[in-house]
N, C-alpha and C positions, 0 to 999 in steps of 0.2 A: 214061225217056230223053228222051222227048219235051218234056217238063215240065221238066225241066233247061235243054234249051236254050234254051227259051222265055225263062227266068229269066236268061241271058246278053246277049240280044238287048234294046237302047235306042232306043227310039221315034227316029225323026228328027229330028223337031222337039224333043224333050227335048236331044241332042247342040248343036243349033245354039245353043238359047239358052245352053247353057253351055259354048260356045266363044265366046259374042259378051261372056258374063259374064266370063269370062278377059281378052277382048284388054280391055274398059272398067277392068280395074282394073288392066294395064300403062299404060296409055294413062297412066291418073288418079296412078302412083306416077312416072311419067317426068316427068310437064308439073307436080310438086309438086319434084320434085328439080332441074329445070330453075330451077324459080324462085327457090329457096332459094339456088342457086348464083348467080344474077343478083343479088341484093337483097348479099351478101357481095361478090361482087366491085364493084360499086355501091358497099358502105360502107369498102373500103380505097379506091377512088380517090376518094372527098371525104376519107379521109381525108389522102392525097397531096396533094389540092389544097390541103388546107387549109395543110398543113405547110408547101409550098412559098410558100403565099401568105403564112408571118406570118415576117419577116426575124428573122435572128440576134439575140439579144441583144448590146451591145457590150460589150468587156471593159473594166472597173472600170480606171481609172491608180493605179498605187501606187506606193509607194519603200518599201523594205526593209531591213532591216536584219539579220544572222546573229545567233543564239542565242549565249554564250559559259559560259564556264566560272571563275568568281574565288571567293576567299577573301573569306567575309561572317561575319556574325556573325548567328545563329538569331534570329528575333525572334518574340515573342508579341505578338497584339494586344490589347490594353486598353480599355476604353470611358473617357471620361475627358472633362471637361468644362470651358469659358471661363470665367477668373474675370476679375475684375479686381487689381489688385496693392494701391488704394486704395479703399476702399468703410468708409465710415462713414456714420454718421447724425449730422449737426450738429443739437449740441442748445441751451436758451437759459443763460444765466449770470445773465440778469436778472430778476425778477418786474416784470408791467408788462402792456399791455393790448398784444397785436400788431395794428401800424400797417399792416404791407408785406410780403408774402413772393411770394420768387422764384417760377413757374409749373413744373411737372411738364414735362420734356424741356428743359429748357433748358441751353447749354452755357456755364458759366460759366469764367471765368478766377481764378487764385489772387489773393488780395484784391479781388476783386467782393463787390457786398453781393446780400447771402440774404434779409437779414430785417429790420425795423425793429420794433423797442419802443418804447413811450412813455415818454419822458425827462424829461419835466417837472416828477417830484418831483425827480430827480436835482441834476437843473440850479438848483430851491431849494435845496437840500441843499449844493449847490457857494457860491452866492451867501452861504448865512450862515456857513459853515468859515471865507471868504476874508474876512467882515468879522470873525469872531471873530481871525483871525491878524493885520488890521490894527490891530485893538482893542491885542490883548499886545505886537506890535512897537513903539506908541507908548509901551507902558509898559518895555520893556528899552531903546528910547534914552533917555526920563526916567532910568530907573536908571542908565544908562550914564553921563549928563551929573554925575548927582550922585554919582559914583562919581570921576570926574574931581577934581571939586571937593573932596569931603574928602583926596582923594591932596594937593592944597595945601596943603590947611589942615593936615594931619597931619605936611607937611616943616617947617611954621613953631610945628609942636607948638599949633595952635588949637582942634584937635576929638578929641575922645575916641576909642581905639582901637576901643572896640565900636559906634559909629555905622557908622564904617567898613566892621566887619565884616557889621554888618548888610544895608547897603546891598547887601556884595558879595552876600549871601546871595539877596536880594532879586533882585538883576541873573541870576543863575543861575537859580532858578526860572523867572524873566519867559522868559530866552534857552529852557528847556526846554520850557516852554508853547505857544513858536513852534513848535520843532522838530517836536512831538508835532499840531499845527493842520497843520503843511506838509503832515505825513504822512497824516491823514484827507482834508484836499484831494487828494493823490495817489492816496489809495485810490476816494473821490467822481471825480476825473477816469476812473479804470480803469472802476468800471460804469458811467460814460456812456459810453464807448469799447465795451464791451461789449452794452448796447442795439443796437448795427450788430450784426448775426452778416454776416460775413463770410468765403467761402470759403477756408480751408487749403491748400485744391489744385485745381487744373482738373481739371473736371470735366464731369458731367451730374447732372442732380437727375430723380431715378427716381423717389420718393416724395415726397411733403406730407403734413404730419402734424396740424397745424397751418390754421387759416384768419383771414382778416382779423378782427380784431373780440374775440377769445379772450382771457381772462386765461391767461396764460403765467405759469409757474412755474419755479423754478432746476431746470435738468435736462431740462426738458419737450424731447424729440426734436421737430424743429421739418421738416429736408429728409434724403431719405438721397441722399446727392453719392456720385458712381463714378466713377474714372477711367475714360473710355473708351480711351484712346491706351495704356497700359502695361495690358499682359494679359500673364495665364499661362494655362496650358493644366492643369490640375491634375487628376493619376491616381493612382489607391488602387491598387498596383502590389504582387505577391508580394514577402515578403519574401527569397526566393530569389533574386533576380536581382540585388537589391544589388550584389553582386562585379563584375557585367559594368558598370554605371553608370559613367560618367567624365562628370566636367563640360564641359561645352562640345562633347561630341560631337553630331553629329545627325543625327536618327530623322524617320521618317515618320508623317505626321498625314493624315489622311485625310476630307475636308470637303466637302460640298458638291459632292460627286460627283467631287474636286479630290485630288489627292494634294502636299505640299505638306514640305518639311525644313525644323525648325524645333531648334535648339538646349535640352540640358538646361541649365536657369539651377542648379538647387541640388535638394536631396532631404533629406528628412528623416533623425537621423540615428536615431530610435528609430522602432517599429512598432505598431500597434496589436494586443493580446493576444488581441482577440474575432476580430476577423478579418483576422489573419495581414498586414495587409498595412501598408504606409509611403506617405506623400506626394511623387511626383515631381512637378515643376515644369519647364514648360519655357516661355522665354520667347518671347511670340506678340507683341510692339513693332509694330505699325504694322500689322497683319493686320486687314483691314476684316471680323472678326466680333464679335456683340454678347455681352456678358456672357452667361454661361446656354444660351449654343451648348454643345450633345453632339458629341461629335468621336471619332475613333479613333486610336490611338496605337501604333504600335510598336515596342517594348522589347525590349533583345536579355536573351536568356534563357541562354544559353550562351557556351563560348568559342567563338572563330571558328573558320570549317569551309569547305570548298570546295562553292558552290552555283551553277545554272543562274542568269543572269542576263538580261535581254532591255531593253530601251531603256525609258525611263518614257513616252515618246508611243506604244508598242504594245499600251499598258493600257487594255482598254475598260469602262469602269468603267460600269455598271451598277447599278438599284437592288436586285435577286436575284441579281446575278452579277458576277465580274469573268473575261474571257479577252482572248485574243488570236489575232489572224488568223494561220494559217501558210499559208504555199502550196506544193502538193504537186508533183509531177513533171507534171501536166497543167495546168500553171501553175492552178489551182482554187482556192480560201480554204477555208479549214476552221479550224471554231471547237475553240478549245481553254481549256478551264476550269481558271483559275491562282487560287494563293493567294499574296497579296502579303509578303517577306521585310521585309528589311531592305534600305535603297536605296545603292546608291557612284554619287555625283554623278548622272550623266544618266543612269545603269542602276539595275535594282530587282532583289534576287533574290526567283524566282517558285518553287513548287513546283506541277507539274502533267506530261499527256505530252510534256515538249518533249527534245529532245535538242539536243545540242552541232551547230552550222552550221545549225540549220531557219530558215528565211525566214520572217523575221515581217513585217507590214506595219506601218509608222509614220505612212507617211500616206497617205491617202485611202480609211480604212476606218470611218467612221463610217457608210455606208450600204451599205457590202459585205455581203453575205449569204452564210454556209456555202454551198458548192459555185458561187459562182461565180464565171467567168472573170478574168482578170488579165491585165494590161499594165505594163510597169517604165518607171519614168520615167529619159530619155532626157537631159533638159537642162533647164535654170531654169524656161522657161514651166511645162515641164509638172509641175515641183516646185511652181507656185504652182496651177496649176488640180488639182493633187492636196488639196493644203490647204485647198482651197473644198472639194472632197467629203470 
């Protein structure tokens, strides 16, 4: 009994140190909780300060325009490429050593000279024709004179019928002799005329084939000349859409990051067998691009239908994307990813999420960004400081 209680009873000094061991590791979890909570309350008020210290962004100026709904015609788009409507390679008509040729980019005019040959046999060649014709002319006025003369002598019965005859005989041959001289001198003046090569059509000279100093031969390609001013736009298009085709309507071309209506000129009326498709044409007159420009095209591929349409200045054309700004209920922009239709005058129809009435921006969204703020233009100033952003 005694030995039990013993075994219950705790030294003094054993108690104190492990009540002082108790309150040091209150003490050490309170002054560690304390400060956790000081270092958090600390880091929302810089971050408050900070908040307060970085002002609003301001809201973007824009002008607007509502979504609508019309009657389009489906279109497909097509890759399709600049030609020119004239493009040949002037070649020579004369043998001869080349004297003179036009320079690579040059813009000539129709009858400007391309090229010079050497003429010098020619111009021999012309000098002895035109004495051989003088030669026979002196001999058909001889026979003419004395053709004359027996017609006299033959009213006073003085000269024999067949002199006569001979004579005329004579005077004919002499007169055909000429005629057949004139004619080699006319053909001698054409290849001297022909040594100039001289431009067909306005143009440009793309190519030189040719250099100063060369024996030139008939045929030898000499410049390739291209209209620059009369272009078509030419597309290897299915031959399914035929039907929708009308001449002189106009489609969307797509350039230069530019969207652009340009008229169908003509289409081919057969197709190719290998690959299904025919040549449209449309004419691109006065469109400052170069021959051999890639462009995109679009061709209505069905009959007409009723489609979303949106403004052509609401199109943000891109070089991976084309969308357009909408703004929501918190006046905010938000980007929306369209595929371009077929266009009616200053509107395009789009396919993408837009519905009927949504607010698109037209102008002042070239540096608008999704999700941010908006302001509507009020009156002209602010329609022109919208079209500077």
């Amino acid at each position: 009994m005694n030995n039990l209680m013993l075994t219950n009873v705790v030294p003094p000094k054993m108690a104190l140190l492990r009540n002082k061991s108790i309150k040091g590791n209150l003490f050490s979890s309170a002054f560690i909780t304390f400060t956790f909570i000081s270092v958090i309350g600390l880091l929302n008020f810089c971050q408050e300060a900070n908040a307060a210290e970085t002002p609003e962004k301001p809201a973007h100026l824009v002008s607007v325009e509502s979504v609508k709904k019309e009657q389009v015609n489906p279109s497909i788009w097509l890759p399709a490429n600049v030609i020119s409507r004239k493009n040949a390679p002037i070649s020579a008509e004369q043998t001869g050593q080349l004297l003179w040729i036009e320079d690579v980019g040059s813009q000539v005019k129709k009858g400007q000279l391309l090229a010079q040959i050497d003429d010098r046999h020619l111009k021999l060649q012309l000098a002895g024709q035109q004495a051989q014709v003088n030669q026979h002319q002196a001999d058909v006025d001889y026979l003419t004179g004395q053709k004359a003369r027996f017609l006299k002598l033959r009213e006073k019965n003085n000269s024999a019928l067949s002199e006569l005859e001979r004579v005329n005989k004579d005077l004919t041959i002499a007169i055909n002799e000429v005629a057949a001289l004139n004619i080699s001198v006319e053909q001698t003046l054409l290849s001297l005329e022909k040594t100039t090569i001289r431009a067909p059509f306005t143009g440009n000279i793309s190519q030189r084939f040719a250099h100063v100093g060369e024996l030139i031969s008939v045929g030898r390609p000499l410049v390739q000349l291209i209209d620059t001013k009369n272009l078509d736009i030419k597309i290897a298009a299915p031959i399914s859409i035929a039907p929708f085709l009308q001449r002189g309507s106009k489609v969307m071309v797509k350039w230069n990051q530019t969207l652009i209506e340009l008229p169908v000129r003509t289409w081919s009326q057969a197709g190719d067998q290998a690959s299904r498709t025919f040549d449209v044409r449309l004419a691109a007159d006065g469109i400052a691009m170069l021959a051999g420009t890639a462009v995109t095209v679009s061709l209505p591929k069905q009959a007409p239908r009723e489609a979303i349409l949106v403004p052509r200045d609401a199109l943000m054309l891109r070089e991976n994307e084309t969308y357009v700004l909408t703004i929501d209920a918190d006046q905010q922009a938000q980007k929306v990813a369209v595929l371009v239709g077929q266009g009616v005058k200053s509107w395009v129809s789009v396919t993408g999420a837009l519905s009927v009435n949504d607010s698109v921006v037209v102008r002042g969204g070239e540096r608008l960004q999704s999700g941010e703020k908006v302001r509507f233009i009020k009156d002209k100033n602010h329609e022109v400081i919208a079209k500077v952003n």
